[in-house]
C-alpha positions as CSV (number, residue, x, y, z in Angstrom):
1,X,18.0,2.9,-4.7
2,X,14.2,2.5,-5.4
3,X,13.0,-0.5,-4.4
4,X,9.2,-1.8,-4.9
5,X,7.4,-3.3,-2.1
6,X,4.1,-4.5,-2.8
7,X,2.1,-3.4,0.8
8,X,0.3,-7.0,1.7
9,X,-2.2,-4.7,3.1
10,X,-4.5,-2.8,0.9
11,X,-7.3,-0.6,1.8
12,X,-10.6,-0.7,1.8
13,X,-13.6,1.3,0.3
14,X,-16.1,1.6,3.0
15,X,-18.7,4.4,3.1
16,X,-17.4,6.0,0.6
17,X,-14.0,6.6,2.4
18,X,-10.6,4.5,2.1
19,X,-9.7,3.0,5.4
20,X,-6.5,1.2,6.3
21,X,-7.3,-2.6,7.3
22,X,-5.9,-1.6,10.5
23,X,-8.3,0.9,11.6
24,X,-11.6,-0.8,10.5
25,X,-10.0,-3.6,12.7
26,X,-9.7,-1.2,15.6
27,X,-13.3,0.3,14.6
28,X,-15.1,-3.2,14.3
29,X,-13.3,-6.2,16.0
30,X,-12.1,-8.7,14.7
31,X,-14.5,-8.8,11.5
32,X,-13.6,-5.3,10.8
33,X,-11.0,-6.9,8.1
34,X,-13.4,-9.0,6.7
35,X,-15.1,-7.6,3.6
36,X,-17.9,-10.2,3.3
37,X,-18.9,-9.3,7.4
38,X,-18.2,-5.2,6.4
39,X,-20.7,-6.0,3.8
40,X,-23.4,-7.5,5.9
41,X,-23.1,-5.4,8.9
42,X,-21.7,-1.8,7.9
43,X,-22.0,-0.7,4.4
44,X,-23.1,-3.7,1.1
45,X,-21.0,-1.7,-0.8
46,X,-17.5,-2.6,1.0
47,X,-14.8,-3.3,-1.5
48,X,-11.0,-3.8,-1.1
49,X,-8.5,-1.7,-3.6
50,X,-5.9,-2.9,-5.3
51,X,-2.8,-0.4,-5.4
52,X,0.3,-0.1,-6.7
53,X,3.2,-0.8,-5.4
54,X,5.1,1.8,-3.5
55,X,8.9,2.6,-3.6
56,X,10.9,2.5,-0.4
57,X,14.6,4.1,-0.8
58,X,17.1,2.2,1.0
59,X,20.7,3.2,0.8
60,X,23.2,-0.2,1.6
61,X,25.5,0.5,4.2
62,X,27.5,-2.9,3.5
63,X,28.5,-3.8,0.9
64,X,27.6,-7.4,0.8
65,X,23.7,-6.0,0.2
66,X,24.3,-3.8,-2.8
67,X,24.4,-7.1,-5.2
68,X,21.1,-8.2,-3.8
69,X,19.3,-4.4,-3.7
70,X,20.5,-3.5,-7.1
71,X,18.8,-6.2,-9.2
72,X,15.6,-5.0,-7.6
73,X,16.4,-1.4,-8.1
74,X,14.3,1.3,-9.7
75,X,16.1,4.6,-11.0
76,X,14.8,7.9,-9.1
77,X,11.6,9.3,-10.5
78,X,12.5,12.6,-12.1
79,X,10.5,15.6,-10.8
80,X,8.9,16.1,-15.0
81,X,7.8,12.0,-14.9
82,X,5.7,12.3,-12.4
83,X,2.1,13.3,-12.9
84,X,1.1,16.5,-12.4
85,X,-0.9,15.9,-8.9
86,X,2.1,14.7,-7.2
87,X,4.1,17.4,-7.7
């Protein structure tokens, strides 16, 4: 079963690059997350980008969880619905 989790961490645009909030924390300290402080100390053209949501595929091994998964549940992406980059 598809299910779509919406990642609470999206990247950033910073020098032309998407980083991982993660990694600019890592780079920078502890204002490495922060797009205003990215903005006045690395690059004024720091953004954060919104992404979709991806699809994690979970198979229920009790069956007390199916109920719960399948009203959440996406059907399989088909190879010819997918764009033409990702295949």
């Amino acid at each position: 079963m598809g299910v779509p989790v919406d990642g609470e961490e999206h990247p950033l645009r910073l020098l032309w690059r998407f980083e991982h909030p993660r990694t600019l924390y890592y780079r920078y300290g502890r204002g490495g997350q922060s797009v205003p402080w990215l903005r006045e100390h690395v690059d004024p053209r720091a953004e954060r980008v919104e992404m979709a949501a991806k699809l994690k595929y979970v198979w229920p091994l009790d069956r007390r969880l199916r109920p719960g998964l399948q009203t959440v549940s996406l059907p399989y992406p088909r190879t010819e619905d997918l764009p033409e980059a990702a295949q």
